[in-house]
C-alpha positions as CSV (number, residue, x, y, z in Angstrom):
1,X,133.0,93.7,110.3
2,X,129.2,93.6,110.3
3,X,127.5,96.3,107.9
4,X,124.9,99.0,108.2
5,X,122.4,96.6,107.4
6,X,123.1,94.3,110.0
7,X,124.0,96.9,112.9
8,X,119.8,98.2,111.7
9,X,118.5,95.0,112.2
10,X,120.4,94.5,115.5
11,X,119.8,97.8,116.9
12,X,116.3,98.2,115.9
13,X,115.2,94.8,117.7
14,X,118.0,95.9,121.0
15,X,115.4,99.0,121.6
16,X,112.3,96.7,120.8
17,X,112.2,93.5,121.8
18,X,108.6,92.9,122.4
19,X,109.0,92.4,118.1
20,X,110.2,89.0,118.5
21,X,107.6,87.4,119.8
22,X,105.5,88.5,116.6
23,X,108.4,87.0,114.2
24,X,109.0,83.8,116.1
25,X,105.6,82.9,116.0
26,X,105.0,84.1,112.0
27,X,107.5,81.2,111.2
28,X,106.9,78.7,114.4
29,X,103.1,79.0,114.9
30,X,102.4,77.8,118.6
31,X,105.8,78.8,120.2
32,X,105.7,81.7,122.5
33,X,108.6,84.0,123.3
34,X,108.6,84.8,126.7
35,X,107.0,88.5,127.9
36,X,108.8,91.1,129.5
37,X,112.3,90.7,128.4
38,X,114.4,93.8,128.2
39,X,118.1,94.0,126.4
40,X,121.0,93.1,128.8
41,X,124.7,93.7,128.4
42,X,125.9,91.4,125.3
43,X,129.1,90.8,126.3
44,X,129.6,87.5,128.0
45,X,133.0,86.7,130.0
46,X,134.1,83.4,130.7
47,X,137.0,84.8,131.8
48,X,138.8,88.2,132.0
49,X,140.8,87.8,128.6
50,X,138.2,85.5,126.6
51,X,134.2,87.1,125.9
52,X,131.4,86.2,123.7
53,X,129.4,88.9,121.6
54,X,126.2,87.4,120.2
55,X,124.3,90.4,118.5
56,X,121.7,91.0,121.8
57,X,121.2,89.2,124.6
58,X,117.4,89.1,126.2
59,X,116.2,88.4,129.8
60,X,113.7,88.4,132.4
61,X,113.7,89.9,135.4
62,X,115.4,88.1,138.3
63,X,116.8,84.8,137.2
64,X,113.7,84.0,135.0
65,X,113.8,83.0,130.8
66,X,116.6,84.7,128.9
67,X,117.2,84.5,125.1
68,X,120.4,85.3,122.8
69,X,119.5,86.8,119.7
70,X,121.9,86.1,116.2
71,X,120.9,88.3,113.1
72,X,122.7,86.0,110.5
73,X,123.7,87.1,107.3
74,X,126.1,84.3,106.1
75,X,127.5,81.6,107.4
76,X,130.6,81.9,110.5
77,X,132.5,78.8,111.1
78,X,133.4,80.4,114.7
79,X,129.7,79.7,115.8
80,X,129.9,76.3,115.8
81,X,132.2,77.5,119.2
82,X,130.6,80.9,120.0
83,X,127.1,79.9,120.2
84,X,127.7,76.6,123.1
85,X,129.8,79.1,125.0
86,X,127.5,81.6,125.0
87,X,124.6,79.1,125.9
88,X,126.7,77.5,128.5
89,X,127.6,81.1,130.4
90,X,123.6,82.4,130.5
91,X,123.2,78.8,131.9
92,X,125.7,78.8,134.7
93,X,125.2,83.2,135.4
94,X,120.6,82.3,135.4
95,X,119.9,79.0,136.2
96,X,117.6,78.1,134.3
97,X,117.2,77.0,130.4
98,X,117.3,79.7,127.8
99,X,116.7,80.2,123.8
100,X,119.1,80.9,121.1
101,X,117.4,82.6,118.2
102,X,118.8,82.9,114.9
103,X,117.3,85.6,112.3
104,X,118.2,85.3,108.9
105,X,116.5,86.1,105.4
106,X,118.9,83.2,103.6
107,X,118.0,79.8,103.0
108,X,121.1,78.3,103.0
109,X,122.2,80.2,106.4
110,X,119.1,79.1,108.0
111,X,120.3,75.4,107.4
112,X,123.1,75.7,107.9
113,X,122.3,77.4,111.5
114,X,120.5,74.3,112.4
115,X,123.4,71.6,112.2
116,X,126.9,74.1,113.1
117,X,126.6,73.2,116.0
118,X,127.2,69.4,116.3
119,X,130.7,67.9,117.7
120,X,131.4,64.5,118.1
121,X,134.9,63.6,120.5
122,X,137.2,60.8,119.7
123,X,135.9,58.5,122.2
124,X,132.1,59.7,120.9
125,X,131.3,62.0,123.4
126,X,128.4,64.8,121.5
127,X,128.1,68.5,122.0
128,X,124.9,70.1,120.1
129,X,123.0,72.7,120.1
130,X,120.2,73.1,117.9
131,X,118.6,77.0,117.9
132,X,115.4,78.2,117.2
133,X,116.1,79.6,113.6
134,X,113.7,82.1,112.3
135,X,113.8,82.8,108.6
136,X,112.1,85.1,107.1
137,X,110.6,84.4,103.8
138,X,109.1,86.3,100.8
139,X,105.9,85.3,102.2
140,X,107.0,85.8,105.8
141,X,107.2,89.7,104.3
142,X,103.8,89.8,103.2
143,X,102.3,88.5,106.1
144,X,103.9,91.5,107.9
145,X,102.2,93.9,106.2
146,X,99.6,94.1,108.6
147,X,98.1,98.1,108.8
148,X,97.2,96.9,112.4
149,X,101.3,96.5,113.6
150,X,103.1,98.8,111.2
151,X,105.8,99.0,113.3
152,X,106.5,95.4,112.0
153,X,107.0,96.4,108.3
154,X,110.7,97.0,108.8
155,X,111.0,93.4,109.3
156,X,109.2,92.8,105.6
157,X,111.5,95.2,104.1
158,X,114.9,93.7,105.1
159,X,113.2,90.4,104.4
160,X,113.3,91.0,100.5
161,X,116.4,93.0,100.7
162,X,118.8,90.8,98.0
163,X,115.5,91.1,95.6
164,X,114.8,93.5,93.0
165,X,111.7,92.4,91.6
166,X,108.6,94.0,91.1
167,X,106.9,91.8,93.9
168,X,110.1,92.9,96.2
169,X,110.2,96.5,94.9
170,X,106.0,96.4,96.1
171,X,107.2,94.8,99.4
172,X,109.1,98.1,99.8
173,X,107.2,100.6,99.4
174,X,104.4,98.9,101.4
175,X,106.7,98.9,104.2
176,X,107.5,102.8,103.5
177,X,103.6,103.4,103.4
178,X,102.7,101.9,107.0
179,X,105.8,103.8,108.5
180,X,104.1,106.4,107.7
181,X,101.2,105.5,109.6
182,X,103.6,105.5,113.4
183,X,103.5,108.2,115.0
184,X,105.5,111.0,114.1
185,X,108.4,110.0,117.1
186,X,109.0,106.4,115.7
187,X,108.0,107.3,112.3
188,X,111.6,108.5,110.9
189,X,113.4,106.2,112.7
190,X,111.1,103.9,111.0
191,X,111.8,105.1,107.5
192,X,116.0,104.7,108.5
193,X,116.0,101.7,109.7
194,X,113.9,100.6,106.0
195,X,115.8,102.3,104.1
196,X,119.4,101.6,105.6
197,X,118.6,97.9,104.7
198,X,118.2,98.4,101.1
199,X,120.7,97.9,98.3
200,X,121.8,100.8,96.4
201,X,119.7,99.4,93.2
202,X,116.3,99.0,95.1
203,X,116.7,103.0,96.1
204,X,117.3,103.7,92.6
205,X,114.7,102.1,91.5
206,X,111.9,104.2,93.8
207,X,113.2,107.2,92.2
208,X,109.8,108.2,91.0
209,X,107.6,106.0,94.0
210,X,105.7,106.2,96.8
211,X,108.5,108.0,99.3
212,X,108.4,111.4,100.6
213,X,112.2,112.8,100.2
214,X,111.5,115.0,102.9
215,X,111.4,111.8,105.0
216,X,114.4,110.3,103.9
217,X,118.0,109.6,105.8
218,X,120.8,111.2,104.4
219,X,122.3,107.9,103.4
220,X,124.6,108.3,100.1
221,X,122.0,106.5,98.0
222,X,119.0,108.8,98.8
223,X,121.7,111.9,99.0
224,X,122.8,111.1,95.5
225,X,118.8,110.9,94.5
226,X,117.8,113.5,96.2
227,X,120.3,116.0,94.5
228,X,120.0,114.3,91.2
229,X,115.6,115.4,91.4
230,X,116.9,119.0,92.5
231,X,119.5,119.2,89.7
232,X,116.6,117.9,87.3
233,X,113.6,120.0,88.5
234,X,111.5,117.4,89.5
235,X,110.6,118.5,93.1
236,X,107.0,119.3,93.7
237,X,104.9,120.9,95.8
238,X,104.9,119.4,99.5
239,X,101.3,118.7,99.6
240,X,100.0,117.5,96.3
241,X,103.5,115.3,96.6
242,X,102.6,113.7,99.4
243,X,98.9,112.9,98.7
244,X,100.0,111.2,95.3
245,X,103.0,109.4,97.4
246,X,99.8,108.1,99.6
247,X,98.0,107.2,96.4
248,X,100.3,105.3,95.1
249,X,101.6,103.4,98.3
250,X,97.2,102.4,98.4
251,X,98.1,100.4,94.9
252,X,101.3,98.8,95.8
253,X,99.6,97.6,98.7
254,X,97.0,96.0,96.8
255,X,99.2,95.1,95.1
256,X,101.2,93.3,96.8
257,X,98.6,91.9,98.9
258,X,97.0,89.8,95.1
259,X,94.0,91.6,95.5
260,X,92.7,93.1,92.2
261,X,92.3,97.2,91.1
262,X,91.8,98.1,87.4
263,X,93.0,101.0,85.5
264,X,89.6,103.3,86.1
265,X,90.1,102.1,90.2
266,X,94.1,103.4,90.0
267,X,93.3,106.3,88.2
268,X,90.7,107.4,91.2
269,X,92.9,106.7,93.5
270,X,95.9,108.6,91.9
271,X,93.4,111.5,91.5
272,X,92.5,111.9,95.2
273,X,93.8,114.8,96.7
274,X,91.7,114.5,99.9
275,X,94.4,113.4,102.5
276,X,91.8,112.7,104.9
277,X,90.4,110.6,102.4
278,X,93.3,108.7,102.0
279,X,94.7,108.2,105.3
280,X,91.2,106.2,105.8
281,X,92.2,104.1,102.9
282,X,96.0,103.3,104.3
283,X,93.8,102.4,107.4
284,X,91.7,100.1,105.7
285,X,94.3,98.8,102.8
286,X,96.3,95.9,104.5
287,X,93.0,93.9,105.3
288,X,90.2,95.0,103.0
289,X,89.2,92.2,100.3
290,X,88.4,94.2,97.5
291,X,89.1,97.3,95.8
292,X,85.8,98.4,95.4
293,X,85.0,97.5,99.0
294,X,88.1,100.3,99.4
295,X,86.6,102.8,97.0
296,X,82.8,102.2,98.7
297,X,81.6,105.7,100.0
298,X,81.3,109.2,99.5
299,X,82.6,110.2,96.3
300,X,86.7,111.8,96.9
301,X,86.8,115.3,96.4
């Protein structure tokens, strides 16, 4: 049974599928998904007792391109059946040649993605299928921290889920930054979707970071660090909370990003409380070269 993580990834890409056009071409420069594809039922039938179930299944209008979509997390001997079969049905229902895509963040999955699907008969007949496998890298993530498509952090996130390092940890709470900057109706389902991808560890260890509590799921992670700050005292006030969580997500996108900011540049940062101010710098963050290019202007208040 697929986990949370998973059924995020899934669902979030089911309600938007104009994302994967951005994420196929991040990893296959040049190839273009086709526009205009909306979710369609996933279930395939061959016959009454016998359907297929890839994760989403894509189409055009009419009998135009389609695409099946796989968000793999490990390697499933049954695919090396599942995915010609489900191939071979949008074939025979459209008429015309299709994609499979496969999304993965493992290296080994994306390889192993790449040959399942290869049978050879007794008298040497050959069935293959080779699919369009997308994996998305450490570097992948940072491209996708791009201030102008936000919406695409979610994909950075998961993308550095299984890592715990600083680098990853920065990754993070980039991604939790530009949610921020969605508007307010895809903005929490934004902040889910990042945070329903995440390991236990990787929440605990943004206990004193960049998020906004007040903009967190209810998952049992956050629940747990979310009563353990109440228990402790630690809340503080709503306002001067957030513009420090806005401060601080400024740095780890620099961060993150390579680009430079010394201890006096942090400190001004960390000291604005001007949230005007600083919703100019979260503008300006992802693609400015320089911190003092950022800091350039009229003095914070």
């Amino acid at each position: 049974m697929e986990g949370a993580e998973h059924e995020t990834v899934v669902a979030m890409l089911r309600a938007h599928p104009e994302h994967l056009g951005p994420l196929v071409a991040l990893r296959h420069p040049g190839l273009r998904v086709p526009t205009g594809l909306v979710p369609d039922d996933s279930v395939l039938r061959a016959v009454d007792s016998e359907a297929v179930r890839p994760d989403a299944v894509f189409v055009a209008p009419g009998t135009g391109p389609w695409v099946v979509l796989e968000v793999q997390r490990a390697r499933d001997p049954d695919k090396a059946w599942r995915w010609p079969l489900a191939v071979s049905l949008l074939l025979d229902q459209r008429r015309v040649v299709g994609d499979l895509v496969v999304l993965t963040t493992q290296r080994d999955v994306a390889a192993w993605a790449q040959v399942v699907v290869r049978h050879r008969g007794p008298l040497g007949s050959v069935l293959s299928l080779s699919p369009l496998v997308v994996q998305l890298t450490p570097e992948i993530a940072r491209r996708l921290l791009d201030s102008a498509r936000p919406e695409l952090a979610f994909y950075a996130a998961w993308a550095v889920k299984g890592d715990e390092s600083p680098e990853a940890r920065a990754v993070v709470e980039t991604s939790l930054a530009l949610a921020r900057m969605l508007p307010p109706t895809l903005r929490e389902a934004q902040l889910r979707a990042i945070l329903n991808t995440l390991s236990d560890a990787m929440v605990a260890s943004l206990k004193e970071s960049t998020v906004n509590l007040e903009d967190l799921p209810e998952s049992p992670a956050v629940r747990a660090w979310r009563l353990e700050l109440e228990a402790r005292g630690e809340a503080r006030g709503e306002a001067r909370g957030e513009a420090r969580g806005e401060a601080k997500a400024i740095i780890a996108v620099l961060a993150a990003r390579g680009v430079p900011i010394s201890d006096a540049q942090s400190a001004q940062v960390l000291a604005c409380q001007d949230h005007a101010r600083l919703a100019g710098w979260l503008r300006q963050v992802a693609t400015v070269p320089s911190a003092e290019e950022l800091l350039a202007g009229p003095e914070v208040s």
